[in-house]
C-alpha positions in Angstrom: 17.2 13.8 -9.9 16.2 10.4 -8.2 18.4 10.9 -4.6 19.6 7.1 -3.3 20.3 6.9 0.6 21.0 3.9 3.0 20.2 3.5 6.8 23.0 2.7 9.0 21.6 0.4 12.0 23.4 1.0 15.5 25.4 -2.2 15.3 26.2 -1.2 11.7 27.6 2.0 13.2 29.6 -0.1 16.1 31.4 -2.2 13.1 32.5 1.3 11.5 34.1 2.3 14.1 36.4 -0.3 15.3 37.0 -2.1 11.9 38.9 -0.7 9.2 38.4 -2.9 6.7 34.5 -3.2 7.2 34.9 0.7 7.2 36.7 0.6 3.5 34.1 -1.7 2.1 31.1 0.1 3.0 32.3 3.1 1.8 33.4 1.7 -1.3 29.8 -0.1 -1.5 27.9 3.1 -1.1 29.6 5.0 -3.6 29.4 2.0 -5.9 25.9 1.9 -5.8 25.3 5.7 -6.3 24.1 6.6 -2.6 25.2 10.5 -2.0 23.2 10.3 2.0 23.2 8.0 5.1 21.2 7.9 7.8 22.5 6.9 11.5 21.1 5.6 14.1 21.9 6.4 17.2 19.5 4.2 19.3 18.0 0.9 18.1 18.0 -1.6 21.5 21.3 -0.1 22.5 22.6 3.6 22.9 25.5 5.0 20.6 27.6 7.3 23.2 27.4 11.4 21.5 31.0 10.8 20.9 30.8 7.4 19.0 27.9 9.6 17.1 30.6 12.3 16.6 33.1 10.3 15.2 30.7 8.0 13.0 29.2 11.3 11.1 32.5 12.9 11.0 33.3 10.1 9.0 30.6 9.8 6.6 30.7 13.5 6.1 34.5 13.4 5.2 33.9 10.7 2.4 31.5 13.9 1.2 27.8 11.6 2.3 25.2 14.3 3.8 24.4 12.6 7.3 21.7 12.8 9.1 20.8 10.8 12.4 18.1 8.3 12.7 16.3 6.6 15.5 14.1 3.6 16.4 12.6 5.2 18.8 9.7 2.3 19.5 11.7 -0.4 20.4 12.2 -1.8 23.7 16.1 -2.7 25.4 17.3 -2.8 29.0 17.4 0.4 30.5 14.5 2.0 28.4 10.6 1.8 28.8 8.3 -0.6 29.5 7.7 -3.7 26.9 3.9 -3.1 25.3 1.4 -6.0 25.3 0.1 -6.6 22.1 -2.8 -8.3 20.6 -2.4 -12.0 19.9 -4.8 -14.7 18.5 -4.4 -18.4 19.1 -7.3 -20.0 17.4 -9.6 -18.9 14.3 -12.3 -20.3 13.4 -14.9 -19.7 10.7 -13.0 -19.1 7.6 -14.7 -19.8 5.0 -14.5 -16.9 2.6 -16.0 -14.2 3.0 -17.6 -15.5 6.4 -16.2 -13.7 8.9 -13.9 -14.9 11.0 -15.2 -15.7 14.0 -13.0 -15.9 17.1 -14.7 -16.6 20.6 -13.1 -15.0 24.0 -10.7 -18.0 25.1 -8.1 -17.3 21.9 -7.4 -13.9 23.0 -3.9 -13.5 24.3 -1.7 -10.5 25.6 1.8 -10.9 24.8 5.0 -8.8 26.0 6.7 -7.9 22.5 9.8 -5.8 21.8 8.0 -2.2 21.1 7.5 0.3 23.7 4.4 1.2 25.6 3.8 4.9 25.0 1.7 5.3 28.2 4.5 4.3 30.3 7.0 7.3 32.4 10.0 5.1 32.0 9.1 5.1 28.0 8.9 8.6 27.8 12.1 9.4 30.0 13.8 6.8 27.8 12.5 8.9 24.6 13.6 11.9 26.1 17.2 11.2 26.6 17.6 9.6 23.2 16.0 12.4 21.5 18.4 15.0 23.3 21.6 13.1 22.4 20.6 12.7 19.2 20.0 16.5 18.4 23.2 17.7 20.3 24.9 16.2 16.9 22.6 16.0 14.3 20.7 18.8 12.3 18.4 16.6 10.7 16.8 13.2 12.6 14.6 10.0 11.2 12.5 8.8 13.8 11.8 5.0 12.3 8.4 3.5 11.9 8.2 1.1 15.3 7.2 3.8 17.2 3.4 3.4 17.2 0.4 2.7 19.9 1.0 -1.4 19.7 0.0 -1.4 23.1 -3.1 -3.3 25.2 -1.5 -3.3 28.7 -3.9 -2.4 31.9 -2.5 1.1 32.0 -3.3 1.6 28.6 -6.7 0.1 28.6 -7.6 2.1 31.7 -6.5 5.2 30.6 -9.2 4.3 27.2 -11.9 3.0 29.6 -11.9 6.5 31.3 -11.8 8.4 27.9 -14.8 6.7 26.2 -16.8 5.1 28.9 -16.0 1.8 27.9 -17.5 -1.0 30.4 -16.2 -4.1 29.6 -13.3 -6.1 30.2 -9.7 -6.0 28.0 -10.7 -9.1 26.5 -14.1 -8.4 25.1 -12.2 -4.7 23.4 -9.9 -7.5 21.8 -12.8 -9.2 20.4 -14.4 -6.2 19.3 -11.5 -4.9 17.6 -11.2 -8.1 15.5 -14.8 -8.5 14.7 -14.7 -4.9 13.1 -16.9 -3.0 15.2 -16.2 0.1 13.6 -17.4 2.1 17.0 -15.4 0.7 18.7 -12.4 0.5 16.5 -13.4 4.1 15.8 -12.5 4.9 19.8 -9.7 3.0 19.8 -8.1 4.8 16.9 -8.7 8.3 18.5 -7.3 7.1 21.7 -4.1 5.2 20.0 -3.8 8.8 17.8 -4.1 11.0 21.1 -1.2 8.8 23.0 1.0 8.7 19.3 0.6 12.5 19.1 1.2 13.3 23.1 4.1 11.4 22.9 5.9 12.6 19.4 5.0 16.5 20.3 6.3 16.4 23.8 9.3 13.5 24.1 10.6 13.6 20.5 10.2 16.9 18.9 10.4 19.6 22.1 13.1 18.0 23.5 15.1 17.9 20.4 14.3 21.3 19.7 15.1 22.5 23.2 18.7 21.1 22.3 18.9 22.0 18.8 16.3 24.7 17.8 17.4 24.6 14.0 16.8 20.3 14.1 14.9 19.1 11.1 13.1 16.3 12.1 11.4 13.5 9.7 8.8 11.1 10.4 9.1 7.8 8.6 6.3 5.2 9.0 5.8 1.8 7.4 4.3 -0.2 4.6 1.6 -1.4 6.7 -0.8 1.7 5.5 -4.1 0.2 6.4 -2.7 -0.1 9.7 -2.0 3.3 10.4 -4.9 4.7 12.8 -5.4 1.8 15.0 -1.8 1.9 15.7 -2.4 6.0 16.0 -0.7 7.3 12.9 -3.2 9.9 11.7 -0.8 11.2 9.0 -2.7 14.8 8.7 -2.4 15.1 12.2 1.2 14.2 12.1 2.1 15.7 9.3 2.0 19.3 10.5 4.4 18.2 13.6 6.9 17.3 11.3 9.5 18.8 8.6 9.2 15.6 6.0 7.8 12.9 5.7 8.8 9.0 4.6 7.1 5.7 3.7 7.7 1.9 3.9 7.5 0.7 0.8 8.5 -2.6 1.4 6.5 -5.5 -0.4 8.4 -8.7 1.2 5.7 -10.4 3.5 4.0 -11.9 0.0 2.2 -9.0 -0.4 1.2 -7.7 -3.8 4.3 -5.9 -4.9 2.0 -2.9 -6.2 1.7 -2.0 -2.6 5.0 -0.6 -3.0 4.2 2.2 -5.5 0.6 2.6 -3.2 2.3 4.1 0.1 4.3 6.8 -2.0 1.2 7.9 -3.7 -0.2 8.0 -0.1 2.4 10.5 1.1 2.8 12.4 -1.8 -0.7 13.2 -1.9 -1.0 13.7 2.0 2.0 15.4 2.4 2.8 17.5 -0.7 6.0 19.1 -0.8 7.0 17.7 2.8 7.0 13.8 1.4 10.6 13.5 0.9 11.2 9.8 0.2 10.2 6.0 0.6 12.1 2.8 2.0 13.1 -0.5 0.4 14.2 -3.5 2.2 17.2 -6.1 1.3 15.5 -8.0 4.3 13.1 -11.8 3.6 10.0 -11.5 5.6 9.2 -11.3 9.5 10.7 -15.0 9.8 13.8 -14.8 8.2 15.6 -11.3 8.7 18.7 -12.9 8.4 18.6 -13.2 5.2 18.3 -11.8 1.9 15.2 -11.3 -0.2 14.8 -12.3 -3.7 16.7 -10.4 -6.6 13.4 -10.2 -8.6 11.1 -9.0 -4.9 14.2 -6.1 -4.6 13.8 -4.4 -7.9 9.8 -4.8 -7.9 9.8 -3.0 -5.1 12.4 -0.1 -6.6 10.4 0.2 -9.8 7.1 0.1 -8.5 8.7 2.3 -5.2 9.6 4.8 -8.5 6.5 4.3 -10.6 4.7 5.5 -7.3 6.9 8.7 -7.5 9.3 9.0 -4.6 12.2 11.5 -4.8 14.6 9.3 -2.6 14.8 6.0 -1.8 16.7 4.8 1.1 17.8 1.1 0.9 17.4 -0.5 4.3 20.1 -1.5 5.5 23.9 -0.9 4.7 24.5 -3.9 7.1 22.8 -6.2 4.1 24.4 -4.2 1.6 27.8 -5.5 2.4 26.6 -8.6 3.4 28.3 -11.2 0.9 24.9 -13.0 0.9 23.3 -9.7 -0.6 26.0 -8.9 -3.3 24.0 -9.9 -6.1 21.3 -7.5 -4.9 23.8 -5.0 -5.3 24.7 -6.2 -8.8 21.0 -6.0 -9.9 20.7 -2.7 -8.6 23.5 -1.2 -10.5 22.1 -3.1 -13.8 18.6 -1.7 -13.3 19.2 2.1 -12.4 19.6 3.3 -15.8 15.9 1.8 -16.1 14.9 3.4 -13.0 16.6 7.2 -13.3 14.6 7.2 -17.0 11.7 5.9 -15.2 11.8 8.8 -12.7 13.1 11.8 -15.0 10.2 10.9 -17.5 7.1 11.0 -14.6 9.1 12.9 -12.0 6.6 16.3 -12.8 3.2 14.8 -13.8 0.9 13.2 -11.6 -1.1 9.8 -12.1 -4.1 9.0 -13.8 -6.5 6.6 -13.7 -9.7 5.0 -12.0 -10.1 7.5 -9.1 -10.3 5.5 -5.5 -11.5 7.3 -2.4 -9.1 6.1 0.1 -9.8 7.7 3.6 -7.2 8.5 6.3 -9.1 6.2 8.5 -11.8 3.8 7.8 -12.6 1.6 10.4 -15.2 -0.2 8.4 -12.1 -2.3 6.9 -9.5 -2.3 9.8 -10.2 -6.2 9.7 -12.0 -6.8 6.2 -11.8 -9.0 2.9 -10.7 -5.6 1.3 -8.1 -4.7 3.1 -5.3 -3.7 1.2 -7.7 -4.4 -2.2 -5.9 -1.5 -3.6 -2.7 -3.3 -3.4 -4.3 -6.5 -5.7 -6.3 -4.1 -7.9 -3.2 -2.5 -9.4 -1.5 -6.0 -9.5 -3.8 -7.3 -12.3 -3.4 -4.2 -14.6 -5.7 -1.3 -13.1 -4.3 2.0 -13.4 -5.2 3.6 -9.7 -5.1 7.2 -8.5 -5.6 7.7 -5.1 -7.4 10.7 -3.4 -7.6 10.9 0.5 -11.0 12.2 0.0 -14.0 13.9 -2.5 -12.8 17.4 -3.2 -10.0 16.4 -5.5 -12.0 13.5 -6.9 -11.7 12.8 -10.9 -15.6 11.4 -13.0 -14.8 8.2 -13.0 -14.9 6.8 -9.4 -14.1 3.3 -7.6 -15.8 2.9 -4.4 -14.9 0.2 -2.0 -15.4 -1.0 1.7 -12.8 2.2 2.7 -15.2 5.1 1.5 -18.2 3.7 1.6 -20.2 4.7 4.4 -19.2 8.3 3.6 -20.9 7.8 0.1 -24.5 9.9 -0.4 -26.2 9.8 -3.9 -25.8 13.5 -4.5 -22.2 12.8 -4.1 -22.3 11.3 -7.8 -24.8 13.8 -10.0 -21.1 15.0 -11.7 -19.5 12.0 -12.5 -19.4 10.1 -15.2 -18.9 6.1 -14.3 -18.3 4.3 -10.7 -17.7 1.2 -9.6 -18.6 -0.5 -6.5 -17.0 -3.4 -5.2 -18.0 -6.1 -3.1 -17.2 -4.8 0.2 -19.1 -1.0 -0.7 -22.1 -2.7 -1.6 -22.2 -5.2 1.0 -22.0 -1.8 3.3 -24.7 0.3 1.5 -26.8 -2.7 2.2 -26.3 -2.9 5.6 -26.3 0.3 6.4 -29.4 0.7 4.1 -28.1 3.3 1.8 -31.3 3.2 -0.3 -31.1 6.0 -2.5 -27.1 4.7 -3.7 -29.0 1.3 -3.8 -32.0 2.7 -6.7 -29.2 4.3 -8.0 -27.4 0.8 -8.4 -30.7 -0.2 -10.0 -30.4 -2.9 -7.2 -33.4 -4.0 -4.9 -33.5 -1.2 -2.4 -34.9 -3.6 0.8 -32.7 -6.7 -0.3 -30.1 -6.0 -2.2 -27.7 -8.8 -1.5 -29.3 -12.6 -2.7 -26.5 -14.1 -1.2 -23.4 -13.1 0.8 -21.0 -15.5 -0.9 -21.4 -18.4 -3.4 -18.8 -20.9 -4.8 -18.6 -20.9 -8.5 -18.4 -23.8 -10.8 -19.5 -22.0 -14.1 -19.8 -18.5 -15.1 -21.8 -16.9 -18.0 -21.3 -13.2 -19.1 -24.1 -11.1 -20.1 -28.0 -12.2 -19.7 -29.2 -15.1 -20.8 -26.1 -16.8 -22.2 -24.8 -20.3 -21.9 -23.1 -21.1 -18.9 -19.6 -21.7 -19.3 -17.4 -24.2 -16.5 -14.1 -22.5 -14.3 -12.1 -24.3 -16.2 -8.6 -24.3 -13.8 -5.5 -25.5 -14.9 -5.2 -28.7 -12.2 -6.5 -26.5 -9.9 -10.3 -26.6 -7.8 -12.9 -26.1 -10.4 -14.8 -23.9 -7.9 -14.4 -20.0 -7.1 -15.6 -18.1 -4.1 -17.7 -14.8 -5.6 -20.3 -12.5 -4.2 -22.1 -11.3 -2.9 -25.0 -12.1 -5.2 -26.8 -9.0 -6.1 -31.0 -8.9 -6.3 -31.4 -7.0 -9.7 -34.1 -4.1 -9.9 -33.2 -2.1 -13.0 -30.0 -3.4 -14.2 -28.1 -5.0 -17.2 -26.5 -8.3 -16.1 -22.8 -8.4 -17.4 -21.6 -11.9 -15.4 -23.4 -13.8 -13.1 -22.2 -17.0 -11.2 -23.5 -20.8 -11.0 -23.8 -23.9 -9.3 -25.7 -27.0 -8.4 -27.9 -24.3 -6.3 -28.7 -21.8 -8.8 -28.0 -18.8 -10.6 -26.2 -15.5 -9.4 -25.8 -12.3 -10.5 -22.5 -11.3 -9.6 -21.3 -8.1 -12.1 -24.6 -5.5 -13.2 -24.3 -2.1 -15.0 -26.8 0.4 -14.6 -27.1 3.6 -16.4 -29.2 6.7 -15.9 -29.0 10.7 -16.7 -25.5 10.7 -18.0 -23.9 8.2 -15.0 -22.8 4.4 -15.6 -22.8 2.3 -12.4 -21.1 -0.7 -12.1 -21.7 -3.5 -9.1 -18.7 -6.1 -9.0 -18.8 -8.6 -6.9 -15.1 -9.7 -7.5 -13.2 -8.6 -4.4 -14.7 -10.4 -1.9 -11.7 -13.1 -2.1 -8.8 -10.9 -3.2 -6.0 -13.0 -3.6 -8.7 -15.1 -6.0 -8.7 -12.5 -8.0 -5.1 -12.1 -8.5 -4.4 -15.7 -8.9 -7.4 -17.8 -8.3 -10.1 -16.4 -11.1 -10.2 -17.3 -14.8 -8.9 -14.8 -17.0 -11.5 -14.0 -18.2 -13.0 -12.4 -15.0 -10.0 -9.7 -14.4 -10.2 -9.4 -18.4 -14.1 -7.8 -17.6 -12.7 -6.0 -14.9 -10.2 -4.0 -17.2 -12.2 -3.7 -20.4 -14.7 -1.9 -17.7 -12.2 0.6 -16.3 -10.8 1.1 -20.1 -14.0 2.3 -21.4 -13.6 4.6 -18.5 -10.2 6.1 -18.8 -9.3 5.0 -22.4 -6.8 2.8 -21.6 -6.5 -1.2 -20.8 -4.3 -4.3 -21.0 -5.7 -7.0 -22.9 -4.3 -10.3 -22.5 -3.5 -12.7 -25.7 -3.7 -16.0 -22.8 -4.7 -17.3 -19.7 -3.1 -15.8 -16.6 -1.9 -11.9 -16.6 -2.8 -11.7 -13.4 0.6 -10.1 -12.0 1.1 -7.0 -13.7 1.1 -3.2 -13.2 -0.1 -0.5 -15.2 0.9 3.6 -14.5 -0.7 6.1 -16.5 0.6 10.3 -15.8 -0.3 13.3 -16.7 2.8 13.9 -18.4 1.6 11.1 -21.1 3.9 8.7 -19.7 2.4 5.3 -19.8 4.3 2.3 -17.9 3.6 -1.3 -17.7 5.8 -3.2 -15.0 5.8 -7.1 -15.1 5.2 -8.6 -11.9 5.4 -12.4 -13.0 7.5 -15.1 -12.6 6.1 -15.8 -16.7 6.2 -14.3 -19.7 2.9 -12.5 -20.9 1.6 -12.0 -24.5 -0.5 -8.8 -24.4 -2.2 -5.9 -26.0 -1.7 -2.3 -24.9 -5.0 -0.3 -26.4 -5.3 2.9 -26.3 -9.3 4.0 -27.0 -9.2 6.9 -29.8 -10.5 10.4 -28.9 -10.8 8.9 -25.5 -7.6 10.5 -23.2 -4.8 10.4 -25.7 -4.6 12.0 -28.6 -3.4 9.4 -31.4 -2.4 11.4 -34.4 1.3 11.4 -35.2 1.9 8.9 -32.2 5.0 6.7 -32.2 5.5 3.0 -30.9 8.9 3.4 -28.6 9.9 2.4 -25.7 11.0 4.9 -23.2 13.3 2.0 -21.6 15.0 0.3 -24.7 14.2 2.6 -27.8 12.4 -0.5 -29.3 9.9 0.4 -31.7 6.3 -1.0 -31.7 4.0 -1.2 -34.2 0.1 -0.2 -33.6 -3.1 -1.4 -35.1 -6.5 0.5 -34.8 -9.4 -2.2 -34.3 -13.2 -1.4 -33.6 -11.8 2.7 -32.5 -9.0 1.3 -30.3 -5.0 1.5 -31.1 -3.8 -1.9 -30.3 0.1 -2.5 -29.8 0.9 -6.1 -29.5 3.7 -6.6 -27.0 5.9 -9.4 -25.2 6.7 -9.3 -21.5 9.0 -11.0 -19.9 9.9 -11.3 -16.4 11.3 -8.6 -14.6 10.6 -6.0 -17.7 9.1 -2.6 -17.9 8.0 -1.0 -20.7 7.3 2.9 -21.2 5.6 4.9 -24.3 5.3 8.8 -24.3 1.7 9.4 -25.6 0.3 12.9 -25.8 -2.7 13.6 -24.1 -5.6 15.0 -25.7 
């Protein structure tokens, strides 16, 4: 059964206390809403007294909520640590995709912000003492996700010149961190994971335990996943520290609201049992906490948050879910979690299916890269994603990106069946001169990449055909792609033009049983959500449906915001992300993965019924999609 839980900020808790009537209409709001556990805070800039923390669960526990406490243990107040100085940038230069950015040793800037330096005594002291009040009247503690290595003080960037023999100046680690030097960013993250660990295994969980040797204690980090190592969250390393674990899985900042069913498939598969549940925010972006988000933004996030398979989710925060200005969150909630409990109860076993992406615990190749967070914009535009942290658990049909690969050796593919490399893996392989993926490619082993980037003002698919203009709906008529590939021994499926010449952008090469696809499509990721014709995400699906039998075909010009969630339990979901409706095709490739004899058209949502066509040794069913919707069939798999 789906669990619902809310966090209870300090203030929050403050409020409760000494105000009856706030008191009466958060209670009534929780139980409204269906949430059976709160979480609260004890510390987050000020300190709740163990009395006040007393009362406040005695409370909770009495309306029957199972409590537990909660602390944001990385955030600086009067009275506790040292403020961190983080890594600011006051002028880029050189954007022109995918150039990279260029930023020259005058726009670097250290900035006191709100989170703690870890390095610090006074931080650690202040941890400490927090972390002992806490335990004395909780059995089970969140530590929240602020607590990371933001930090690029002197302390801190002594104690990392000593470590790794680094000789130059803060400023010129600043400039190597944002230019990607993936040694250097590769020291950095060991450092940032050493502090992170020190500090969690000696001033959060001994001193708690010392207090309260039963404590459970849960880690929770953020949304912010390709983050994690440079800020020092190794999550195996963490993991084993820890009783559970929680996400972020918060999508506000305009990010691809995929992302939010990403980080639970993340944790589940890192953490197994232990993953315990993800977060959702009421909250508008960094600029405007005050206020609400979106009705629509909230329940992406919960359905996507549920499609990713989380057994809890906690809303963030009860403060904004009795905020009059966040009622009508509240009211969409309650409308949707029918949707969302059928959701759950009919994936809840299974596991997901998919293209297979290798998505490393750290990769510093694409700490500051074009792909960053690709995986996020991938699912958005209808490709069904299952992620493995690394090869051993790895399905035959393979995407590699920038993330995995400079792990990537040609022997590593003898058993599969198809891969695809995108932009940022092949750009790699040619740089590092990864010759024998490269022949394997069927690209030119010595010079592999034509051209890094090219702006596109026709397209033509397959070789030798007729250019055909981006034709843009009142929109620029010209698309970044690339890089432009040197064919050896290829088949060209798309290549790119312009008033320079011709391009091949997309090639397939097979040989001994193995189908390689090079797609230069991801160099410019938001392009490919919103930017690209149709017709170049509709080559991107049709080649992952040949691979795992299933795709979304679109009857018009734009699905470009759209999610689709295949399981092992032969549940298959497609979540609107749009602000449109779609006209689209669900196919279904016969003898493929699902087995389509005796199959029936309904929806796991609204009982509708659908009817199916088979065309060319596919089973087509023609659906609308509006706004908002999702829409489930049970298929059984062969």
């Amino acid at each position: 059964m789906l669990k619902l839980s809310s966090f209870v900020l300090t203030d929050t808790v403050f409020n409760l206390l000494n105000d009856a009537e706030y008191r009466r209409n958060a209670i009534s709001v929780l139980k409204k809403i269906g949430v059976r556990m709160v979480y609260l805070e004890s510390y987050c800039g000020s300190f709740l007294t163990e009395e006040q923390l007393r009362s406040i669960n005695s409370l909770f526990a009495s309306e029957g909520f199972e409590t537990a406490g909660g602390v944001a243990t990385g955030l600086w107040s009067e009275g506790f640590g040292e403020k961190s100085e983080n890594l600011y940038l006051t002028r880029w230069e050189g954007i022109n995709t995918p150039e990279r950015i260029r930023i020259e040793k005058s726009s670097i800037r250290f900035h006191k912000c709100i989170n703690v330096c870890l390095t610090s005594k006074s931080s650690r002291a202040g941890l400490k003492r927090i972390m002992e009040r806490t335990a004395g009247v909780f059995d089970t503690i969140l530590t929240d996700d602020i607590m990371a290595q933001w930090c690029f003080c002197p302390r801190c960037f002594s104690l990392f010149q000593s470590k790794y023999n680094f000789l130059a100046d803060r400023e010129q680690l600043a400039l190597a961190i944002e230019h990607n030097d993936a040694k250097i960013i590769g020291d950095w993250e060991r450092f940032s994971a050493d502090v992170v660990k020190e500090v969690f295994r000696n001033y959060v969980i001994k001193p708690s335990k010392e207090v309260n040797p039963n404590v459970k204690l849960i880690l929770k980090v953020a949304e912010w996943y390709e983050m994690y190592p440079i800020r020092g969250i190794v999550l195996p390393e963490l993991i084993p520290m820890f009783d559970g674990l929680q996400i972020g899985s918060e999508c506000r900042e305009n990010a691809a609201r995929y992302g939010s069913s990403v980080t639970p498939q993340i944790a589940r598969k890192l953490a197994g049992e232990k993953f315990c549940g993800a977060w959702v925010d009421l909250l508008n972006d960094f600029s405007w906490w005050e206020l609400p988000t979106s009705e629509r933004i909230y329940l992406e996030q919960l359905k996507e948050c549920v499609l990713g398979q989380t057994p809890e989710i906690c809303l963030f925060s009860l403060r904004e879910q009795i905020d009059p200005k966040c009622q009508s969150l509240n009211t969409a909630f309650i409308s949707q979690l029918p949707t969302i409990i059928k959701v759950h109860n009919s994936i809840s076993n299974s596991s997901p299916l998919g293209l297979s992406v290798i998505k490393p615990v750290a990769s510093p190749h694409v700490t500051f890269h074009h792909e960053t967070y690709i995986l996020d914009i991938l699912g958005s535009i209808g490709i069904p994603i299952n992620i493995e942290p690394d090869w051993q658990e790895i399905g035959t049909n393979v995407l590699v990106t920038a993330h995995s690969a400079h792990q990537l050796r040609a022997a590593q593919l003898l058993d599969k069946e198809n891969v695809i490399f995108t932009s940022g893996a092949i750009t790699l392989f040619a740089k590092e001169k990864n010759m024998e993926v490269l022949r394997i490619a069927g690209l030119d082993e010595t010079s592999a990449i034509m051209k890094e980037a090219v702006m596109a003002s026709a397209l033509s698919f397959g070789e030798g055909t007729f250019p055909r203009p981006v034709n843009l709906h009142t929109r620029s008529g010209a698309i970044p792609l690339g890089p432009a590939l040197q064919v050896k021994n290829a088949q060209i499926l798309m290549s790119a033009h312009n008033e320079d010449g011709d391009y091949p952008i997309v090639t397939k090469r097979t040989s001994e049983g193995l189908n390689v696809y090079c797609v230069g499509l991801t160099w410019a990721p938001w392009y490919l959500k919103y930017g690209y014709p149709e017709s170049l995400r509709e080559l991107l699906r049709d080649i992952v449906g040949t691979m795992t039998g299933i795709k979304l075909n679109s009857r018009g010009e734009g699905m470009r915001n759209i999610s689709l969630h295949v399981f092992s339990s032969g549940a298959i979901f497609i979540n609107s992300l749009d602000d449109s409706a779609m006209l689209l095709d669900v196919c279904l490739m016969e003898g493929k993965m699902i087995s389509t004899s005796n199959m029936s058209f309904v929806d796991i949502v609204s009982g509708k019924g659908y009817k199916a066509f088979a065309e060319n040794g596919w089973i087509r069913i023609p659906v609308e999609m509006y706004s908002g919707q999702i829409l489930g069939f049970q298929m059984a798999l062969k």
